[in-house]
C-alpha positions in Angstrom: 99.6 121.6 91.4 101.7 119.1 93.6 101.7 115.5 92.3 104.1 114.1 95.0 103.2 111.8 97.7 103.9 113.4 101.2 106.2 111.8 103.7 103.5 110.1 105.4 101.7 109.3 102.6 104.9 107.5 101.0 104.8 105.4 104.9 101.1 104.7 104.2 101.8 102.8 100.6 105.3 101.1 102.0 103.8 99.9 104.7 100.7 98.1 103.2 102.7 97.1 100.4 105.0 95.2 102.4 102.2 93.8 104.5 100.6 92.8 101.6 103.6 91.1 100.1 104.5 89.5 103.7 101.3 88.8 104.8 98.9 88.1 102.0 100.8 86.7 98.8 102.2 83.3 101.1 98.8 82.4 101.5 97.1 83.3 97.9 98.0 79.6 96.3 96.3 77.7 99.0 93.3 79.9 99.2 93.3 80.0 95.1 93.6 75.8 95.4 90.8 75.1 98.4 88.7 78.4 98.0 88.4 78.6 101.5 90.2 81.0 103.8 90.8 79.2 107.5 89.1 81.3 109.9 92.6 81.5 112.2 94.0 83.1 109.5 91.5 85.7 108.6 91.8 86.1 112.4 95.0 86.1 112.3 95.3 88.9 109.6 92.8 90.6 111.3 94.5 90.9 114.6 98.0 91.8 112.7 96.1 95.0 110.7 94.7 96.0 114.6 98.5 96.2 116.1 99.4 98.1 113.3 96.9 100.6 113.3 95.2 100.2 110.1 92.0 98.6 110.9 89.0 100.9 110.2 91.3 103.5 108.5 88.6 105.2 106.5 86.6 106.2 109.5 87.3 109.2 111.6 89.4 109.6 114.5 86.4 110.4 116.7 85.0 107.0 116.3 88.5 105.4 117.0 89.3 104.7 112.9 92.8 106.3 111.6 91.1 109.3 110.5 92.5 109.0 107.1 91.4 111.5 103.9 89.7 110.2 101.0 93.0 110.5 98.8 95.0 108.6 101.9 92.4 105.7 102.2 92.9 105.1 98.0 96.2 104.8 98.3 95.7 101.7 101.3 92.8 100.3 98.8 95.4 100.5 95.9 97.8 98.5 97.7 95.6 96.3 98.9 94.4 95.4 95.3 97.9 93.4 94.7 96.5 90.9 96.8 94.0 88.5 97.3 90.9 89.8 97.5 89.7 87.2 100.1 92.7 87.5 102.3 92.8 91.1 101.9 89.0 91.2 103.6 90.3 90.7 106.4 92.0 94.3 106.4 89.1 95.6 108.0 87.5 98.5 106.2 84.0 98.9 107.8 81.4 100.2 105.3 81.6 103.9 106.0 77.8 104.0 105.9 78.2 103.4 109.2 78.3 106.8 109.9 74.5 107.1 109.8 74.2 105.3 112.5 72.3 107.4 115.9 74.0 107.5 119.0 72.4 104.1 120.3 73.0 102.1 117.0 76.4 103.2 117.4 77.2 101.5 120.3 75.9 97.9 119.0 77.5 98.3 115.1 79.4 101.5 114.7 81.7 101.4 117.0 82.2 97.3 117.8 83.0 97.5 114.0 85.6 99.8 114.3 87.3 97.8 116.8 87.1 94.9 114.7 84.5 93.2 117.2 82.0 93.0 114.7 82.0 92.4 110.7 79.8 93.7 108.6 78.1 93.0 104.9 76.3 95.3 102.5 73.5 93.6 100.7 70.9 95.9 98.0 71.5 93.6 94.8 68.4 91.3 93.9 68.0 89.0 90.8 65.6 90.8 89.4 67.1 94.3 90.9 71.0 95.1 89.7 71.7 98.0 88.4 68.0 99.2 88.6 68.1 99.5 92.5 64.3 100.3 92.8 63.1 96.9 90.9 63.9 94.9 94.3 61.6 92.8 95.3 62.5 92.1 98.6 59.8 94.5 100.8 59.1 96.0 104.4 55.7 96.3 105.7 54.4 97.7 108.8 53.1 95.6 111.3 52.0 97.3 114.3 55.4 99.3 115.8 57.3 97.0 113.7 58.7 95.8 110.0 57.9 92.5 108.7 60.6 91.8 105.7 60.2 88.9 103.1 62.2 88.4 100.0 66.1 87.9 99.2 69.3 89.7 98.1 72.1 87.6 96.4 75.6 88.3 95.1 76.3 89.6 99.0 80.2 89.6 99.6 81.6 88.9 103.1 78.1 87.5 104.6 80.1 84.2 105.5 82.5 86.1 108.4 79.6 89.1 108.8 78.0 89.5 112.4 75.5 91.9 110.7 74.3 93.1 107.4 73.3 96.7 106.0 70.2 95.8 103.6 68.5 97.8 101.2 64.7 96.8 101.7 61.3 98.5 99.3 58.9 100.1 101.9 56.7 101.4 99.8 55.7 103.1 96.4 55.5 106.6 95.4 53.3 107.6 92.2 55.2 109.5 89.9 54.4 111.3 86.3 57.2 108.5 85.2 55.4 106.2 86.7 55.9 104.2 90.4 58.8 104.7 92.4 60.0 102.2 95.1 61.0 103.8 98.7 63.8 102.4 100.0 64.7 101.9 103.4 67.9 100.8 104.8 68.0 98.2 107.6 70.5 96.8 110.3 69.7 93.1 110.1 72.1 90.5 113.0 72.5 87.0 111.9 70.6 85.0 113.8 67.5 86.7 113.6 64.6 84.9 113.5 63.1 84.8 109.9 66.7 85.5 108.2 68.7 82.8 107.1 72.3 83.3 104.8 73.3 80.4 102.7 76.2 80.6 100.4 75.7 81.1 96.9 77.4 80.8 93.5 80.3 79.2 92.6 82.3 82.2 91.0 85.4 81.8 88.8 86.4 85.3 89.8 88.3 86.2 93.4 87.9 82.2 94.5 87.8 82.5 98.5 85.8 85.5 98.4 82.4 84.0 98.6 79.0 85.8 97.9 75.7 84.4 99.8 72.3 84.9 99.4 70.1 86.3 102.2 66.7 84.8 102.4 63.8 87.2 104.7 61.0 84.8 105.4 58.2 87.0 107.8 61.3 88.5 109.3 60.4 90.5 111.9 62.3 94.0 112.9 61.5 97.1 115.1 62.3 100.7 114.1 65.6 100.7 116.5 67.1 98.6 113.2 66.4 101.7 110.6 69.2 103.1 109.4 69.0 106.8 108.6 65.2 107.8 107.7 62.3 105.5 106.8 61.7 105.9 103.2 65.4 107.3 102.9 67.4 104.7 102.1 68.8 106.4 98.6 69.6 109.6 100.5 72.1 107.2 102.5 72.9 105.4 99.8 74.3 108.8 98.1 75.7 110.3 100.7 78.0 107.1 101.7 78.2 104.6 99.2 80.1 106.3 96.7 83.5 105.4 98.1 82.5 101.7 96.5 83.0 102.9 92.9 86.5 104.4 94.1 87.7 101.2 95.9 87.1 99.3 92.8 89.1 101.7 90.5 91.7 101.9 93.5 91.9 98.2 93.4 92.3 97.9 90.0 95.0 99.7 89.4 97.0 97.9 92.2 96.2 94.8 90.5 97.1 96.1 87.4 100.8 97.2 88.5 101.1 93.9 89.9 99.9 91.8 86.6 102.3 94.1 84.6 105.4 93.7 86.9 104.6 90.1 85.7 104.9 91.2 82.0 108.1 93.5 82.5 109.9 90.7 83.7 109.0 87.9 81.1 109.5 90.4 78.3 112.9 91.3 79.8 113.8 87.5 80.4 112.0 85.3 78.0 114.2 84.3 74.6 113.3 83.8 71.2 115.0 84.0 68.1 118.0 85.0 70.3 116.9 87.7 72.4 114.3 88.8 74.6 111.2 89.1 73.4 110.4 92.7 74.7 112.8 93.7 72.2 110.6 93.0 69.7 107.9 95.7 68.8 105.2 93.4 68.9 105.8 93.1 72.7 107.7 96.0 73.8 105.0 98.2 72.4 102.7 96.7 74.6 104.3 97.0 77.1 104.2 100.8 76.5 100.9 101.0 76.7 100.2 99.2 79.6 102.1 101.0 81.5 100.4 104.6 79.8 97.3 103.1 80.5 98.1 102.0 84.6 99.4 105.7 84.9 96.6 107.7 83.5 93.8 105.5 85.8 95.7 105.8 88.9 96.2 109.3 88.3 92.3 109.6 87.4 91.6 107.7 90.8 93.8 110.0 92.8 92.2 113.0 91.3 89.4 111.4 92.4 90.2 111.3 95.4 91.1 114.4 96.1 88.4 115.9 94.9 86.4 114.4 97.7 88.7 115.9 100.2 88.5 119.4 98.8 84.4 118.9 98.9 84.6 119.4 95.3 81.8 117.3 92.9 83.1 114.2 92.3 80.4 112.1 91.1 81.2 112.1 87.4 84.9 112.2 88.3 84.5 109.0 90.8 82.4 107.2 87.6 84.9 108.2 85.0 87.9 106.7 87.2 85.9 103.0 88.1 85.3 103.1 84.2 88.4 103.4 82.9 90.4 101.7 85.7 88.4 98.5 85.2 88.4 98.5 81.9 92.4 98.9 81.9 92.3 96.5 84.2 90.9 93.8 81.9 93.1 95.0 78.7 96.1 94.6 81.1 95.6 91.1 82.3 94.6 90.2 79.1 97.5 91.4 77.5 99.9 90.1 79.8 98.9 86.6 79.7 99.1 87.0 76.0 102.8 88.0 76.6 102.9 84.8 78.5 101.4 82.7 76.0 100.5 79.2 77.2 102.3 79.8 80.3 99.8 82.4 81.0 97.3 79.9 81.4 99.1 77.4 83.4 98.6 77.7 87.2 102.5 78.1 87.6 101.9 81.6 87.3 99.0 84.0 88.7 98.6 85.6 85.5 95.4 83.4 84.8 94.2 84.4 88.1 94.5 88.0 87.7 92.8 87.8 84.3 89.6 85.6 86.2 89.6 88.3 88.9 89.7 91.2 86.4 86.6 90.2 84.9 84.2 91.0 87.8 85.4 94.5 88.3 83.1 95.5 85.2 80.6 94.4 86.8 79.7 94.9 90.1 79.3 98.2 92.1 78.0 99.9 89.3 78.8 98.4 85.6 80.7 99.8 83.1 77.1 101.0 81.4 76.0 102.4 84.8 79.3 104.5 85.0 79.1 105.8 81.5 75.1 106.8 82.2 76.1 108.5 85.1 79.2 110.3 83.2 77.3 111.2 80.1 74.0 112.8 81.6 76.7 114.8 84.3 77.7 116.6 80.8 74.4 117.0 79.3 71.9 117.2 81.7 73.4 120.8 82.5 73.2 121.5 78.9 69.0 120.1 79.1 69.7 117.7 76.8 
């Protein structure tokens, strides 16, 4: 077993590291403070990721992306989780979904979005629908050679700077011995069309800047050229490309997490009391130890992860087990380091309180920390029939 990086994989994490840190950390306090980015300096970001080649690096080369692996595209979304999640957006990491575009829907979202001409947003949660995907409400009906859509979607992430959205919609029902089942299609919805309207949403303590919208279908109107994959098959594309989410989560949160402990490191090495530092004492040094155990064994779990996916190997339970236990780290991380802190920790003079706001959502979405488990535990006993 190798567990190096390679040469070019070493490049891949120095350079988004140090574009992170020169590009992304300057601006997090403002963003933090007005909870806005300015839209010349997501543009700006934008434009900087393009003339360095990075935009689009998880899609292939023969789309014009960098053609990076699975286990090469972690390590960018591990870096990328130092910084701001609403600055780092701006990155430009398509949803790789994408891919099921046909040849004509490439040319108007696939490939635009690659070149960082277009943005897109994904958008399947509902208020009554989270984790249980087929309790949307939002519906698709046939209406001559088209589909008429009404209903909404909330939590959606990047709608504000999205050209077009990727939406999970119920076409129909299916009777089942366990009773119905929704079929779900998946649609290619442009802003502006008539009968859709985005309006910004909640007011979220976590990842301020990073808004989430809610998308409102009132007798929306759309032809079949907007289906993307198979009518009826929207959970066939929704397996086939969405698990990458789960592993950008985990990815993200263990870059955060070596972040919020370099934080911790350093104020145990420098902070004084009763005449020395205080990460001499076991209380604190033995935290420190396993923080640091803990932000090794998920990034190693998210690597393995990774690479599974690039060897074609099954990585379902592997992908779940990694988002589990690299959120969960996540939290016990922050959490401990602001403790460290003490009141400090709290104050806005640090980031610590930020990072322990932020590490609260990545529990949550893309799959909760119950989903991941459920998916984890019946990969080991469903074989077994239990």
């Amino acid at each position: 077993m190798q567990f190096g990086l390679s040469d070019e994989q070493e490049m891949i994490v120095s350079t988004v590291r140090s574009f992170v840190e020169n590009e992304i950390y300057p601006h997090e306090a403002e963003v933090e403070r007005t909870g806005q980015v300015p839209h010349a300096l997501g543009e700006a970001i934008k434009q900087k990721v393009i003339d360095l080649g990075f935009y689009a690096c998880n899609f292939p080369e023969e789309v014009g992306g960098a053609g990076l692996s699975h286990l090469d595209f972690t390590l960018v979304e591990r870096e990328l989780g130092r910084g701001s999640m609403a600055l780092t957006h701006f990155f430009g990491r398509p949803q790789n979904i994408l891919m099921a575009c046909n040849s004509e829907q490439r040319d108007r979202y696939l490939l635009p979005a690659v070149r960082g001409e277009r943005m897109d947003a994904l958008a399947m949660t509902e208020p009554d629908a989270g984790s249980d995907v087929r309790g949307m409400k939002c519906q698709a009906q046939r209406d001559g050679g088209d589909w008429v859509i009404n209903g909404s979607k909330h939590f959606i992430s990047g709608a504000e700077h999205a050209d077009f959205f990727i939406v999970f919609i119920a076409t129909g029902v299916d009777e089942t011995p366990k009773g119905p089942k929704k079929r779900i299609t998946t649609f290619l919805v442009d802003r502006g069309t008539p009968g859709f309207e985005v309006r910004e949403g909640y007011n979220s303590v976590s990842h301020k800047g990073y808004k989430n919208y809610i998308l409102y279908f009132d007798n929306c109107r759309l032809p079949d050229a907007q289906v993307l994959g198979e009518v009826d098959g929207g959970f066939a594309v929704m397996n086939k490309w969405l698990y990458a989410t789960r592993l950008t989560v985990a990815a993200f949160s263990v870059g955060r997490a070596r972040r919020c402990f370099d934080y911790a490191l350093n104020y145990a090495a420098e902070r004084k009391q009763f005449g020395q530092p205080i990460g001499k004492f076991q209380g604190v040094g033995f935290q420190i130890a396993d923080m640091i155990t803990e932000i090794d064994a998920a990034d190693w779990l998210t690597l393995a992860a990774a690479w599974r996916l690039d060897q074609d190997l099954p990585s379902n339970r592997e992908i779940a087990s990694a988002k589990l236990y690299a959120s969960e780290a996540l939290a016990r991380v922050t959490d401990t380091t602001l403790q460290i802190f003490g009141g400090m920790g709290l104050m806005d003079d640090f980031p610590i309180e930020r990072f322990w706001r932020d590490a609260r959502v990545e529990r949550i979405w893309d799959g909760t920390s119950e989903i991941q488990r459920h998916i984890i535990s019946r990969d080991l006993l469903r074989p077994l029939g239990a």
